[in-house]
C-alpha positions in Angstrom: -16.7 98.6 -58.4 -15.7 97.0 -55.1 -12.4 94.6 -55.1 -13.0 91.2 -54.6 -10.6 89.5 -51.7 -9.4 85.8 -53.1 -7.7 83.5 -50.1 -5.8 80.9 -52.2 -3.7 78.3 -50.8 -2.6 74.8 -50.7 -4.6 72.4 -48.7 -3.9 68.8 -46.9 -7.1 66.7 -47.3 -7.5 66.8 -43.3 -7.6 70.9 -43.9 -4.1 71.7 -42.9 -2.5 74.7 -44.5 0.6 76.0 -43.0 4.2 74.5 -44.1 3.1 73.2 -48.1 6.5 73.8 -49.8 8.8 73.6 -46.8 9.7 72.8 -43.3 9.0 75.5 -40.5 7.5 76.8 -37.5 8.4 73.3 -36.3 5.5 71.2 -38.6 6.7 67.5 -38.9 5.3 67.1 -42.1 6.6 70.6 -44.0 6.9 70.1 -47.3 3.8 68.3 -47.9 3.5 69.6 -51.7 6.6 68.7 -52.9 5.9 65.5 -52.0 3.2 64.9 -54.4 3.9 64.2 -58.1 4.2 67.7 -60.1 1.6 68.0 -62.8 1.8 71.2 -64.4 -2.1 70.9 -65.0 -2.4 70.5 -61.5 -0.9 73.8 -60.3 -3.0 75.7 -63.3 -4.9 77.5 -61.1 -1.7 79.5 -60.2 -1.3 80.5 -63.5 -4.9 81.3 -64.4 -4.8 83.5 -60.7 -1.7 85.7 -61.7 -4.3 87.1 -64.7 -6.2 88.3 -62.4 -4.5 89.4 -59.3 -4.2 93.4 -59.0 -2.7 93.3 -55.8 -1.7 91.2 -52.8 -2.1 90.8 -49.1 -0.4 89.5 -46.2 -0.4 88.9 -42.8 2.8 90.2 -41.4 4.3 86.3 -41.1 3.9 85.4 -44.3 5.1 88.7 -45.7 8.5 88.2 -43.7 8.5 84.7 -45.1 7.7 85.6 -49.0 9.6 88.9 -49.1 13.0 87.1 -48.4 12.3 84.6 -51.5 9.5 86.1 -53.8 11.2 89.3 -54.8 13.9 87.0 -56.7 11.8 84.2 -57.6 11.8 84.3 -61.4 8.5 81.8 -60.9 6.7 85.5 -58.8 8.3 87.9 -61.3 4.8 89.2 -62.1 4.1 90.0 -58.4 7.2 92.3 -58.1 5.7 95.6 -58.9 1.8 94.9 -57.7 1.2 96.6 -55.1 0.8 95.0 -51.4 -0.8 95.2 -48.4 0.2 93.9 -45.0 -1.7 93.6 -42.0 -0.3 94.4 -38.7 -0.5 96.0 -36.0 3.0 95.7 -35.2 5.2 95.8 -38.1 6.6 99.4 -39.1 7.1 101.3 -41.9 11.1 100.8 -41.8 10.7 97.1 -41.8 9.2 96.5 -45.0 11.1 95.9 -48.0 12.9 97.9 -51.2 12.5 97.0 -54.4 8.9 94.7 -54.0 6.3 97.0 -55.1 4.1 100.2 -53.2 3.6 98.2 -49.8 0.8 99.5 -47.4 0.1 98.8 -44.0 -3.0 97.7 -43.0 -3.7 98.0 -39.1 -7.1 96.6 -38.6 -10.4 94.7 -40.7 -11.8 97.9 -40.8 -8.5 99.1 -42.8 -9.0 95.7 -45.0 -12.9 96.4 -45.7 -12.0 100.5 -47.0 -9.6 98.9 -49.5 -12.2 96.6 -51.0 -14.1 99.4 -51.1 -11.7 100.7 -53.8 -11.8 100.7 -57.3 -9.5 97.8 -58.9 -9.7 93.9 -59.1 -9.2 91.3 -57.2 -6.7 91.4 -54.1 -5.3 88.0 -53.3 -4.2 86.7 -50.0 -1.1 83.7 -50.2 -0.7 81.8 -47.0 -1.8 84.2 -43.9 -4.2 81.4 -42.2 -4.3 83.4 -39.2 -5.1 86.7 -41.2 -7.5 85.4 -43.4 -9.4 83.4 -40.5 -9.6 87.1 -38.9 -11.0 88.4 -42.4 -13.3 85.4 -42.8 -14.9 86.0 -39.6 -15.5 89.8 -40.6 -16.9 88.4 -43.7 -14.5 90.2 -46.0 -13.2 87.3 -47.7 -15.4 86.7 -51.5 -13.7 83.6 -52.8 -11.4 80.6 -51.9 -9.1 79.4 -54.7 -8.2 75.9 -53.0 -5.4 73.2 -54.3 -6.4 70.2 -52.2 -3.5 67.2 -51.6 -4.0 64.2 -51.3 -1.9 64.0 -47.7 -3.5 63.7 -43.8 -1.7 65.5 -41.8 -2.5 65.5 -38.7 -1.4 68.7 -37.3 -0.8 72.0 -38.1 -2.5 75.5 -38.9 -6.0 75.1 -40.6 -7.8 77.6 -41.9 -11.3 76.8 -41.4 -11.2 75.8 -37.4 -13.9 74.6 -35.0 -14.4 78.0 -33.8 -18.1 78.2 -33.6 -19.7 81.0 -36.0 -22.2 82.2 -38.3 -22.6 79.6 -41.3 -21.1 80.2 -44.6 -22.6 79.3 -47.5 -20.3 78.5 -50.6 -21.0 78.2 -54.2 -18.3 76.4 -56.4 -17.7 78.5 -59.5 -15.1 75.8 -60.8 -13.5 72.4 -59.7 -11.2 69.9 -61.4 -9.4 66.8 -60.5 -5.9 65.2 -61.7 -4.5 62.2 -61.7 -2.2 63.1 -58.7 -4.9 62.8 -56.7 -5.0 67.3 -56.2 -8.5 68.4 -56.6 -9.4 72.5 -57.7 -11.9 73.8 -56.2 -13.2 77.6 -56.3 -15.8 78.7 -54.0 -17.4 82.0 -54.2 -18.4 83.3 -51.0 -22.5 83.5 -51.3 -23.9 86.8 -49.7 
């Protein structure tokens, strides 16, 4: 059976994606999620996600900025040994890090589409806008697990851009509000 590839991520109202639990890569508003009211219920999805990850995958940014906290994290202890892949076409072999699981580099789509080809469940991609706008576009991605905040941002990395493509069509398998104004909202990919 063919693995499913989950993007899941935090997302500003105005579709902004990059900078959620800190400040970086210069984004005047990092730190956006902090900044709204913690719920547990709210951040569920998380919970119900770690279930059913078998693996990870990564752009090579967002690997460089999870493997320097998420090894440690007590909070990602059940992502330590599952294995990862990154996709790059410039980051080596030496560069990856001890200690966090089998990593694998990817180097292209084509790389990405032979591991869902595999047998195994579902591979989830954290962060990596840039990646999974790539994958998107080769139609490899088969869900979106999105948190939705209740913050306009302005600026900052998106990961559904005007670029002008294909339409995709979504269906929601599950959605859920709370009262700090995050929605849930699951979308499988319709083929």
């Amino acid at each position: 059976m063919a693995r499913e590839l989950v993007w899941t991520g935090f997302v500003s109202l105005d579709g902004v994606v990059d900078s959620p639990g800190a400040i970086s890569e210069g984004h005047p508003s990092g730190g956006w999620v902090p900044r709204t009211e913690f719920l547990p219920e709210a951040f569920s999805l998380k919970d119900e996600e770690l279930e059913e990850t078998t693996a990870l995958m990564f752009g090579r940014r967002s690997y460089e900025a999870f493997a320097l906290i998420w090894p440690g994290s007590e909070d990602h202890a059940a992502y330590r040994d599952l294995p990862k892949y990154v996709v790059s076409t410039c980051l080596e072999e030496d560069a990856t890090i001890e200690g966090w699981g089998p990593i694998t580099l990817l180097r292209s789509t084509k790389d990405v589409a032979a591991v869902k080809q595999e047998d195994g469940g579902a591979v989830f991609i954290h962060g990596s806008a840039a990646l999974a706008r790539s994958l998107m576009h080769a139609r490899l991605i088969d869900r979106y697990n999105l948190l939705i905040f209740p913050v306009l941002l302005g600026a900052g990395k998106r990961l559904f851009t005007a670029e002008e493509r294909p339409a995709t069509k979504l269906t929601l398998r599950e959605s859920a509000h709370y009262p700090n104004g995050v929605l849930k909202a699951v979308y499988d990919v319709h083929r």
